[in-house]
N, C-alpha and C positions, 0 to 999 in steps of 0.2 A: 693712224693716230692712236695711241695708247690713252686709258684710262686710269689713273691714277687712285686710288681708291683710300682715302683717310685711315686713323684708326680710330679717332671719333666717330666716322661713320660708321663704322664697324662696330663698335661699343653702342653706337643707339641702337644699332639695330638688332643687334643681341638683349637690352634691356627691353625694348618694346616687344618681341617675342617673350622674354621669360614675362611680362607682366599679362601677356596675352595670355601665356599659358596658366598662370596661378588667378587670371579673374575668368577662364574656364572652368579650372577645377575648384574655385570657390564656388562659381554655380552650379557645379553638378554638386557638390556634397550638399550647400543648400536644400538643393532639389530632392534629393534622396531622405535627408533629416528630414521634411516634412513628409513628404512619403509614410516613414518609418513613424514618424510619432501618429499622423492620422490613422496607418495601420493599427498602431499597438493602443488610439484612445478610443479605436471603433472595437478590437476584441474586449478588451474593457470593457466596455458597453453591454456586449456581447453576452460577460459573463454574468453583468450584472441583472440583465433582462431574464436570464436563464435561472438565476439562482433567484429572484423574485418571484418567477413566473412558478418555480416547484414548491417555494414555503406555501404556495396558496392551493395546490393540488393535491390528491390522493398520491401518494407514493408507492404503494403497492403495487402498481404496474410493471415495474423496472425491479422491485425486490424478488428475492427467490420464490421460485412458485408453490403455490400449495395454501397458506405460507406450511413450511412443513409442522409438523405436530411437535417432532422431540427434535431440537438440533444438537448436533456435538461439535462446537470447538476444540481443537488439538491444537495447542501452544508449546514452546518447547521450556520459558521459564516464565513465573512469577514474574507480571507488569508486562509482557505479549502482551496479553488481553486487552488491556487501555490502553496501550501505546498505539497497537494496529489495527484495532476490531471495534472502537469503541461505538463508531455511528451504526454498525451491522447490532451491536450488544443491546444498543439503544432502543431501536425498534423491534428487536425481539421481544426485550423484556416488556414491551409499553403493548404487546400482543395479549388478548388473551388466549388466541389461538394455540399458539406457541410455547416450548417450553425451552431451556437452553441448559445443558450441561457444558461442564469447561473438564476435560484431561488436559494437567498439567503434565511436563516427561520429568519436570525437575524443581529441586526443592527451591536452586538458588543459591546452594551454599551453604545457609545454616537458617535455625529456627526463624528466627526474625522474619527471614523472605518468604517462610509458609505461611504467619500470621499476617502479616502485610497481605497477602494475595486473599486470604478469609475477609480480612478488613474493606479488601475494593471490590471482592466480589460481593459484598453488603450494600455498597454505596452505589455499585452499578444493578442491584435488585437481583442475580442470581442467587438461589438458594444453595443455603451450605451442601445441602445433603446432594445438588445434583454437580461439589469440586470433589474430585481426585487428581491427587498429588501422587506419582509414581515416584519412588525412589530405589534407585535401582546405580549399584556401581559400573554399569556397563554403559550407562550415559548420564555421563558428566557434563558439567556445565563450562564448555568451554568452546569457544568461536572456532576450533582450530579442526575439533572436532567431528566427523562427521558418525551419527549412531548407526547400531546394525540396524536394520530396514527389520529384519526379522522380531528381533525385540519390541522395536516401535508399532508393528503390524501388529502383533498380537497384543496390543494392549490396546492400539484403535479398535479391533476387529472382537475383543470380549466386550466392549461400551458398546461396539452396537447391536450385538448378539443379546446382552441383557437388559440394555433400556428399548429396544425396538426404536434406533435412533433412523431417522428417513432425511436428513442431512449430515454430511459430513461435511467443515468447513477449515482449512489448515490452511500455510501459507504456499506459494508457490516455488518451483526449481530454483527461485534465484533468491528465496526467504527475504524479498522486503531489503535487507542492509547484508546480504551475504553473509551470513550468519549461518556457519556449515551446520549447528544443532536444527535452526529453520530448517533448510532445504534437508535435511534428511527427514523431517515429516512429512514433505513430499514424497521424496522414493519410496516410504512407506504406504501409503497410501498408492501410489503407484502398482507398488507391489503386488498389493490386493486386490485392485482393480486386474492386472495383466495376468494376474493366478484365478480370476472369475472369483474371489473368495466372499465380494461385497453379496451378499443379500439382495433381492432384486427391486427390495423395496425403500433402499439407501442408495442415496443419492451424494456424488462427492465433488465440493466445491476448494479453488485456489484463492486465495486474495491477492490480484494485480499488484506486482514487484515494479515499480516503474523510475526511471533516470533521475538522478541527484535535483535535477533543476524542476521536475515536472514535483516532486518529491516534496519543495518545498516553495510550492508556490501556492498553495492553499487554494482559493477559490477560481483563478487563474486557471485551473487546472481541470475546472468542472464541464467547458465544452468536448475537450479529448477525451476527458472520463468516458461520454456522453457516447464517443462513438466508436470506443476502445471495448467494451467492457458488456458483456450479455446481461449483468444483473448488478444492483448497484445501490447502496445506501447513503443518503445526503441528512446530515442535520442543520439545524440554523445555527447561527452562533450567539443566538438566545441559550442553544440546547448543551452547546459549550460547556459551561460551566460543569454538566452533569459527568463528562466526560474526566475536565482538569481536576473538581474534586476526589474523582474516584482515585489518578492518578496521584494524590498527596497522601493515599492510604501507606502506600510503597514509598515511608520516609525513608531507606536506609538509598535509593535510587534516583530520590528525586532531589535532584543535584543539579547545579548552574544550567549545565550542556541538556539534561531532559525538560526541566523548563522553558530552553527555547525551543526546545523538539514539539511542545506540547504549544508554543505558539504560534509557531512558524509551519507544523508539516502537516499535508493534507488529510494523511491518515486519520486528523482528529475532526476531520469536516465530512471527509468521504470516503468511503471502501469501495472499490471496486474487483467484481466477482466474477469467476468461469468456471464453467461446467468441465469436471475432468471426464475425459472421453477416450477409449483405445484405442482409436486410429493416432489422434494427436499424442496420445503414452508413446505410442509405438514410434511416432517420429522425431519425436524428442528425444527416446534411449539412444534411435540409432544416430542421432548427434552427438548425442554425449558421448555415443562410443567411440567414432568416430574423428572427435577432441581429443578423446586420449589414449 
C-alpha cells in the first residue's frame, strides 16, 4: 500500500524546520551578544580600576629608570614632540631630577614651524637653550623619505657626546603612523648601537608604534600598555590640557584632522617605552633584510 504524501505537507514541514532553524540562530547570536557586551563592560571596568588605581600612586616605578639626569629626545619634525611624547615630556619636565633636551632633524618647511616648536617647547617647560633645530638639505621633510642613518647618527651621537646625555629616546622601526623620516631615526640610532659607538653610559629608548585601533582608543588601551611595554608614562586627563595647550603653539598644523588626533589617540594619555638592545637590532635587521 503506497503513501501518498501532500504538498501542504510538505510545505509545513519545510516552514516548521526553517523557523526551527532561525529561532536557533536567534538564540545563539542572543547568547553570544551578551557574552560580548559582558565581556567588553567587564574590560571597561578593567580599565577603569587600573587608570584610578595609578592617579593615586607613585609612577616612577614603571618610568625609565634612574630617572636619568639629561634625556635626549630625537624627533624628526616640529609638533613630534606633542603629538607623541607628551605624557613622557610631562613628567620629565615636572622632575627635578631630570633634564630634557629635544633634537629636532627639521625645520618643517619654513620659519613659522621653528617658531611654533620655540613657542610649545615653552608651554610644555623645555628650556630654549636645551632645542636644536638641524637643518640640513639631505633631510627633507617629506613622508616618502627615508634619511641617511649616517647624517642622522652623527648628529644624535655629538648631543650626546656634548650634553653627557644618559637617555636616548626616538621613535621606533615602524615611527608611530609610518612616517619614513620616523623610522629613519630609528636606523640611526640603530646604527650606533650595532657600531658600539653609544657611550656606555647612554642609554637608548623606542616609543611603542602600535595598530590603528589600539591607536586610537585612548584609555581602552592602558591594560595592553600595561603588559606590552617595559617602561611607560600615564597622565590623568586633568593633565590634558597641559598637553592640548602646548599643541595650539603649532597654529600653522593644528588643523581639523590634528585636533581629533589630540582627542581621540592615546599617545596624548600614554607613552609606551623599550629599551633598544643588540640582540633584538640584530634580529630585526635581519627581517628587514630578509623583507627585502
Amino acid at each position: 500500500m503506497s503513501t501518498v504524501v501532500s504538498l501542504d505537507s510538505i510545505n509545513e514541514y519545510a516552514t516548521e524546520v526553517v523557523k526551527d532553524v532561525i529561532t536557533w540562530w536567534w538564540w545563539y547570536i542572543t547568547e553570544i551578544s551578551w557574552q560580548l557586551l559582558i565581556a567588553v563592560t567587564a574590560y571597561i571596568c578593567v580599565c577603569l580600576f587600573l587608570y584610578a588605581l595609578f592617579k593615586r600612586v607613585d609612577q616612577k616605578a614603571w618610568q625609565l629608570p634612574g630617572p636619568p639626569s639629561r634625556l635626549l629626545l630625537v624627533t624628526a619634525h616640529p609638533d613630534d614632540e606633542v603629538m607623541f611624547f607628551g605624557p613622557m615630556i610631562y613628567w620629565i619636565t615636572q622632575s627635578s631630577a631630570s633634564q630634557i633636551y629635544l633634537l629636532c632633524l627639521t625645520m618643517g618647511g619654513d620659519k613659522q614651524r621653528k617658531d611654533e616648536l620655540w613657542a610649545c617647547a615653552k608651554r610644555l617647560g623645555i628650556p630654549e637653550a636645551n632645542i636644536t633645530i638641524v637643518m640640513c638639505t639631505e633631510l627633507p621633510d617629506d613622508p616618502k623619505v627615508q634619511w641617511p642613518e649616517k647624517v642622522v647618527a652623527e648628529s644624535v651621537l655629538q648631543h650626546i657626546e656634548t650634553y653627557k646625555i644618559d637617555a636616548v629616546v626616538t621613535f621606533d622601526k615602524h615611527g608611530v603612523s609610518r612616517h619614513r623620516n620616523h623610522i629613519s631615526l630609528f636606523y640611526a640610532i640603530a646604527s650606533l648601537c650595532i657600531e658600539k659607538k653609544v657611550p656606555p653610559y647612554c642609554k637608548l629608548y623606542t616609543l611603542e608604534s602600535v595598530n590603528m585601533f589600539r591607536k586610537y582608543t585612548q584609555l581602552l588601551d592602558l591594560p595592553i600598555s600595561m603588559l606590552s611595554a617595559s617602561y611607560w608614562y600615564l597622565i590623568t586627563y586633568q593633565q590634558r590640557p597641559y598637553i592640548r595647550d602646548a599643541m595650539k603653539a603649532h597654529v600653522s598644523q593644528y588643523v581639523w584632522f590634528r585636533k581629533l588626533y589630540m582627542m581621540f589617540s592615546r599617545y596624548t594619555l600614554i607613552n609606551t617605552l623599550q629599551e633598544v638592545n643588540m640582540l633584538d637590532l640584530e634580529l630585526d635587521l635581519q627581517f628587514d633584510d630578509f623583507d627585502d
